[in-house]
N, C-alpha and C positions, 0 to 999 in steps of 0.2 A: 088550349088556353093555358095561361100561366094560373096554378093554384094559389090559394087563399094566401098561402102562407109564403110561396115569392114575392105575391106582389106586397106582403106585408116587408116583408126584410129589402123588401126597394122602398118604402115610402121609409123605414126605418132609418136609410143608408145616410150617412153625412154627405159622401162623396159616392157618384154612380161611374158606371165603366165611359158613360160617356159624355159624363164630363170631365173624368180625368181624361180622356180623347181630343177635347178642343184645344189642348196645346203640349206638341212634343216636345223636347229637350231638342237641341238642335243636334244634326245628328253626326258624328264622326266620320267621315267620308274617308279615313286612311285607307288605303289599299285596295280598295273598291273600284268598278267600274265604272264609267259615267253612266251606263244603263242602269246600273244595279243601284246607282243612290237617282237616279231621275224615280225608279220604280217606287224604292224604298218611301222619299219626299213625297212624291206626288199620292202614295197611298195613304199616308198619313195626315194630307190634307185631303183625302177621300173620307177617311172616319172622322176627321175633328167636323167633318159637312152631314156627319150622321148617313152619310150613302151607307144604303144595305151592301150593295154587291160594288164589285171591281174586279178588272180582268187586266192581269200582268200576261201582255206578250211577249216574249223572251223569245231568241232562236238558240234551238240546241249548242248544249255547250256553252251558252254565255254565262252561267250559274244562275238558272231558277231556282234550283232548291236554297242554297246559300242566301240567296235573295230573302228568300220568304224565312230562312231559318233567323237572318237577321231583323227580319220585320217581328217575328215572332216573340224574339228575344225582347226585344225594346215594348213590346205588348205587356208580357209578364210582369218588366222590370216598372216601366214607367206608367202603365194604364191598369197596374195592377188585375190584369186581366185572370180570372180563375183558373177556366181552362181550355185548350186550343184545340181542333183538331187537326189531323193532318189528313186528307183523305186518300187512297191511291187506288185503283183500280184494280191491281196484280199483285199476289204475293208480295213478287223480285221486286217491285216499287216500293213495298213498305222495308225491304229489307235494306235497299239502297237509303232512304232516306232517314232511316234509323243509325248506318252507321255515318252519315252524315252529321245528324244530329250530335253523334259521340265524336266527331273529329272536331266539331266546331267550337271554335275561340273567339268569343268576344272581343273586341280592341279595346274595351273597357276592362278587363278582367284578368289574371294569372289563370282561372278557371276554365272547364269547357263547360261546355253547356249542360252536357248532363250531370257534372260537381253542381252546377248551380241550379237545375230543375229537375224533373221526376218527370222523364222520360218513357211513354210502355208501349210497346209496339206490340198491340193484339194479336193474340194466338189462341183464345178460350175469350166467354161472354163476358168475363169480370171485368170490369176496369177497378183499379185500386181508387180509393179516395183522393189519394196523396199525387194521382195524376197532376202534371202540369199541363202537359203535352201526351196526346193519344196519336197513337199512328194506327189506322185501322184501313182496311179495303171496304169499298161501299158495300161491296156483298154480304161479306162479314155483319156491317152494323144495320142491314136491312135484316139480318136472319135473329141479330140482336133485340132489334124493335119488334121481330114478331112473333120473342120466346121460341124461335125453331132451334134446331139445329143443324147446323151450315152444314154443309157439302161440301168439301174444303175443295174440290176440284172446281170449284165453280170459282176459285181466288186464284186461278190459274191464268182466265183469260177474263175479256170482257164478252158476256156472256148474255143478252137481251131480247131472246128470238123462245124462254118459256113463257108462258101465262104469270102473269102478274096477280100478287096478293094484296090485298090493303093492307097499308099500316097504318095502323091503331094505337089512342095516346097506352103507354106502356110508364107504369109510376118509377120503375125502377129506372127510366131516363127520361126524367120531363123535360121540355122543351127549351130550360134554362139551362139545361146539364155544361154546355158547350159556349163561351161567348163568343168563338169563332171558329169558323172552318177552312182551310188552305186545301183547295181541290188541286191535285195534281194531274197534266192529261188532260185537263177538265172537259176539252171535245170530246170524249169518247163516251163519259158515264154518268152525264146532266142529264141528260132526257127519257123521256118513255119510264121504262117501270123502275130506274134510282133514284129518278127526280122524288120519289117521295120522301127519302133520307131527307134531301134538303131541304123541303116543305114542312117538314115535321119539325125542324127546330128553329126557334126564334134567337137566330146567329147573324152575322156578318158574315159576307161567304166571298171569298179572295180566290177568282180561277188562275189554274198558270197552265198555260200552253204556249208553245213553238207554230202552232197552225189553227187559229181559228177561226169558222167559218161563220156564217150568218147567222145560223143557230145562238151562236156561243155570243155573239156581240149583243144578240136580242135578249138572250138569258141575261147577263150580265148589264142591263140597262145601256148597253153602248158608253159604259163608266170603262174607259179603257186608260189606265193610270202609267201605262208603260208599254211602249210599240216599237219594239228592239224585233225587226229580223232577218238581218244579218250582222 
């Protein structure tokens, strides 16, 4: 549950995340593909309808990350969003999408993205305050939630055939910590013993896959905001 003192600083707020949500800035389509602003629009009339979940399906190569780095962007800027996460299954996923992160250029901006936000791609338990954008593997922030210490070989592969531990509310990241999550992969590290990363926080949760099965359409409320594959 949200403590005493979130929901105080929500009844306190002038403006909430979602209601600066119910109307985006119309959005610059320069250089974009028609998947990549069908995605972008139709997600952003996914949050302004308060949908929890939505599922960008992209096929390889058409720029999901770019995709989601641009929805993010316009999060921060316009829905004054705290802070995001990114999530990814594997090491080499957070590594890629990090220097993603650092190549990417606004059409709005002289800036990249990381001059304009505070960028941290998890390596140790800390997240700085000053987070805008967290890049973490689910492995990583289940060993997070439950005070362990990782096994960092285990941020190698997708890995779900140990016995599962419960997670427990944890003060050091309550359930407001994140206003949103951008699962990468998302078929592969929704279910069984990660699912409880995503159950533990009260987010908005945006999957992107190339391939998803019935699973992934039933997780994600059959809220499918973009169906690019090929």
């Amino acid at each position: 549950f949200h403590s005493s003192d979130e929901l105080h600083e929500l009844i306190k707020a002038k403006n909430t995340l979602r209601n600066n949500m119910k109307a985006f800035p119309v959005f610059d389509a320069t250089g974009f593909r028609d998947c990549q602003i069908n995605a972008i629009e139709n997600l952003e009339k996914s949050f302004s309808e308060n949908k929890p979940k939505a599922l960008i399906q992209m096929a390889t190569g058409a720029g999901k990350t770019y995709t989601a780095i641009t929805a993010i962007y316009r999060l921060l800027k316009h829905s004054k969003a705290k802070r995001v996460l990114f999530l990814v299954d594997t090491k080499n996923l957070g590594k890629q999408a990090m220097d993603e992160f650092t190549a990417y250029k606004p059409v709005d901006s002289t800036k990249t993205f990381t001059e304009l936000y505070n960028v941290t791609l998890m390596k140790s338990s800390f997240v700085p305050e000053s987070s805008n954008v967290v890049i973490c593997t689910i492995q990583r922030l289940y060993s997070m939630l439950r005070n362990e210490e990782l096994d960092e070989s285990l941020e190698e592969d997708v890995i779900t055939d140990f016995e599962a531990k419960e997670v427990k509310y944890n003060p050091k990241y309550p359930i407001s910590f994140f206003d949103f999550v951008f699962i990468d992969e998302c078929h592969r590290s929704i279910y069984n013993l990660w699912k409880q990363v995503l159950d533990y926080f009260d987010f908005f949760q945006v999957g992107l896959t190339a391939t998803p099965d019935k699973r992934t359409f039933a997780y994600f409320n059959e809220n499918v905001v973009s169906e690019y594959s090929r």
